[in-house]
C-alpha positions in Angstrom: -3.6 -15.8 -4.1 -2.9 -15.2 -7.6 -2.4 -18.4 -10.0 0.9 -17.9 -11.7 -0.8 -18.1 -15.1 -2.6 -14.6 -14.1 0.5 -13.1 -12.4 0.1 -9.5 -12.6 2.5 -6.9 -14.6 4.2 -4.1 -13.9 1.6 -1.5 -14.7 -0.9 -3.5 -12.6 0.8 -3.3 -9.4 -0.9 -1.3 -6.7 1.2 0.4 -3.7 1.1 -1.4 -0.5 0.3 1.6 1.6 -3.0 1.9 0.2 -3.9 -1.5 2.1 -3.5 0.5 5.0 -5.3 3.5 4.1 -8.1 2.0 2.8 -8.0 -0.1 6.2 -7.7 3.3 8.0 -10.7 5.0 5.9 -12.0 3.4 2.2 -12.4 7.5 1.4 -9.3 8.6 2.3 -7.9 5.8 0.4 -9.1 6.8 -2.9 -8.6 10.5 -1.9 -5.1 9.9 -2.0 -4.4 7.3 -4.5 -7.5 7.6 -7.3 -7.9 11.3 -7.0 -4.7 12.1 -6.1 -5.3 14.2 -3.2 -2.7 15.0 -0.6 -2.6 17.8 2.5 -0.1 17.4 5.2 -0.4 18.1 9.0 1.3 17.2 12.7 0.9 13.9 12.3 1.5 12.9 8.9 4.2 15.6 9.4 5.7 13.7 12.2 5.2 10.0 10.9 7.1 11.5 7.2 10.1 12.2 9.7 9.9 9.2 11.0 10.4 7.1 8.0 12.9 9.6 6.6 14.8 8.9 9.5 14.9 4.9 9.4 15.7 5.1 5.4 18.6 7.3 6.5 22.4 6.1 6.0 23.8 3.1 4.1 23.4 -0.6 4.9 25.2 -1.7 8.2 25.8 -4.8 9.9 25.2 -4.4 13.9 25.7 -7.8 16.4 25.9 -10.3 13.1 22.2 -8.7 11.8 22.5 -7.0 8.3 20.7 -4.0 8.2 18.9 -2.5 4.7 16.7 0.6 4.5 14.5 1.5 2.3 14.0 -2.0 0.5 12.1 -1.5 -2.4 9.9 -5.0 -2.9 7.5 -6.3 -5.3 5.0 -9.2 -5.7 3.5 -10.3 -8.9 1.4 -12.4 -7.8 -0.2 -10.4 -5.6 0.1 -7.3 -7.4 1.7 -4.8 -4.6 4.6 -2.9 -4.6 6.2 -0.8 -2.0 9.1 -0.3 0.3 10.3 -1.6 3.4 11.5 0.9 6.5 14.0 -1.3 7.5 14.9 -5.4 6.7 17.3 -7.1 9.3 18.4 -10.2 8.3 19.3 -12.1 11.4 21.6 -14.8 11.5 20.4 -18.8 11.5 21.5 -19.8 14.6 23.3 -23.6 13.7 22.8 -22.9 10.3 23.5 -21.4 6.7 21.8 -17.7 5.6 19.7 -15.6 7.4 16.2 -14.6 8.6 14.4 -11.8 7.1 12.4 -10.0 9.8 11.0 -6.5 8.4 10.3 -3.5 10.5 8.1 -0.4 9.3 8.0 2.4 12.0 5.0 4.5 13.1 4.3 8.1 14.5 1.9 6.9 17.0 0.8 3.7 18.8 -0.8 0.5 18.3 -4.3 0.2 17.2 -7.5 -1.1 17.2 -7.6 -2.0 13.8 -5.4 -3.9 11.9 -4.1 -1.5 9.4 -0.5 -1.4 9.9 -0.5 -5.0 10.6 -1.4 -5.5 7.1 1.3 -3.0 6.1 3.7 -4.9 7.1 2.5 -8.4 6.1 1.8 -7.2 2.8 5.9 -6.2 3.1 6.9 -9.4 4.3 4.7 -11.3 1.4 6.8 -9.4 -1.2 10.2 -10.7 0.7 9.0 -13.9 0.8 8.6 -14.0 -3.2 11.6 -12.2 -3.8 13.9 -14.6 -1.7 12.1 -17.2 -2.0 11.6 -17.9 1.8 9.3 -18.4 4.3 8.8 -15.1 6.6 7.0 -16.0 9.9 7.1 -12.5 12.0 8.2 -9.0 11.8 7.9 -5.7 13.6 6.1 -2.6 13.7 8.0 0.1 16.1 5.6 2.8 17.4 7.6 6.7 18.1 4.8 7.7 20.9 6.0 4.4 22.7 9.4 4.1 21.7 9.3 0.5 21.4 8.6 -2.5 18.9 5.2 -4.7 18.7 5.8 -8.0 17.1 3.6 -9.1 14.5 3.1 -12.8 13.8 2.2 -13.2 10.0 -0.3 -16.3 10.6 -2.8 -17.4 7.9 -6.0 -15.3 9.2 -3.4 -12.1 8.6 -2.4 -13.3 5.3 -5.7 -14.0 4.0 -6.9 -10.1 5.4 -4.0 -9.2 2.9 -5.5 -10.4 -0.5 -9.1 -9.8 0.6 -7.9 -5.8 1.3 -5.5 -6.0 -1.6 -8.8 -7.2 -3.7 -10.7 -4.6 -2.2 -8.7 -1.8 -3.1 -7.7 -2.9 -6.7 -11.3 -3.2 -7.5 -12.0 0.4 -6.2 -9.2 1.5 -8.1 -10.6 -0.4 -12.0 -14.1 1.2 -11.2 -12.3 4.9 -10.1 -14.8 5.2 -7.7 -14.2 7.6 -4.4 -16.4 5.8 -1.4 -19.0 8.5 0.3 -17.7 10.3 3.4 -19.1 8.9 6.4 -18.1 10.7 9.7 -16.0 9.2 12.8 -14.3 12.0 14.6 -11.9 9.1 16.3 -10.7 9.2 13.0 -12.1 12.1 10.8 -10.6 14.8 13.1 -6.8 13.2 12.8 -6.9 13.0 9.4 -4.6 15.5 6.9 -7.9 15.3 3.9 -10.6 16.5 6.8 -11.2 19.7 4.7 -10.7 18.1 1.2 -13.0 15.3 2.5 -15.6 17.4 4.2 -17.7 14.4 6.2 -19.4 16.7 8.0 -20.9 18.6 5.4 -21.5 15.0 3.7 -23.0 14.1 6.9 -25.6 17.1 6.9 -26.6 16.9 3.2 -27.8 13.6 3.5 -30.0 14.5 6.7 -31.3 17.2 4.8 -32.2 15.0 1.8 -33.6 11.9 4.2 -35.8 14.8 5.9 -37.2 16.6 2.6 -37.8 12.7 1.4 -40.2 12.2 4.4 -41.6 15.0 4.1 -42.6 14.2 0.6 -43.6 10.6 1.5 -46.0 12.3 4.2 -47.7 14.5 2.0 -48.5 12.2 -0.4 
């Protein structure tokens, strides 16, 4: 983490959800954010709904838990900024105040990697400087299953955080888009496929490591 003497400014602060695209594909990342690219299909279609639905409607309190949507949060010493889905702030049971738990909501369901994890954690780590408490778990709910998956925010997730968070920011000072490699587990789903164009990528470079060995054998 950030000493405080290098805390980062307002024009330095990158947005949270390019942790998780550059989790999700390093390309598509700086597609998106460096290049500013941007093409819309079912799913990113469906998963904007989504989050347009849980920022929908004023604050509300429901069983004792205080419900905000659309939290805008910040963290200087990290340098992210973004906004929260939803932030229930549960009651201390015996005690004064409340527990901050954040919840960010996804079209699909859970995956192998850890994007939206990191998402999330990178959410909670802005709560935690802004209220200046400790945040220990939150939630990520998932439309295709219509249910939440709790997400512990332990130190190995933490530490994934600022290494991504580094990651990113230093892709973003050099302005430097990442070659497209192909995966259609993920290529196929993905709204920048034609702006991208891996598999045309993909088939330049076997052309050019086949003309270079041709060379080498007829020298």
């Amino acid at each position: 983490m950030q000493p405080d003497a290098t805390r980062f400014t307002e024009d330095q602060l990158i947005p949270i959800s390019a942790l998780q695209h550059w989790l999700y594909c390093p390309r598509q990342c700086a597609l998106i954010h460096v290049e500013q690219a941007w093409a819309e299909n079912q799913f990113t279609a469906e998963g904007r709904v989504l989050h347009e639905k849980a920022h929908e409607g004023p604050s509300e309190t429901r069983s004792g838990i205080r419900i905000s949507r659309g939290l805008p949060v910040t963290s200087f010493t990290l340098g992210l900024t973004g906004q929260c889905d939803v932030v229930e702030f549960h009651p201390v049971p015996d005690g004064p105040g409340t527990r901050p738990v954040p919840v960010e909501y996804k079209r699909g369901k859970p995956k192998a990697h850890r994007a939206d994890e990191v998402q999330l954690c990178a959410q909670a780590l802005c709560l935690e400087e802004m209220l200046d408490q400790p945040i220990a778990r939150g939630a990520l709910y998932y439309g295709e299953r219509r249910r939440r998956t709790e997400v512990v925010f332990d130190t190995p997730l933490r530490a994934l955080v600022e290494t991504v968070g580094n990651e990113v920011r230093d892709c973003f000072s050099r302005n430097a888009t990442p070659s497209a490699t192909y995966d259609p587990r993920r290529c196929d789903a993905c709204s920048l496929l034609d702006e991208c164009q891996p598999k045309a990528m993909r088939m330049k470079r076997g052309v050019s490591a086949w003309f270079q060995a041709k060379l080498r054998e007829d020298s």
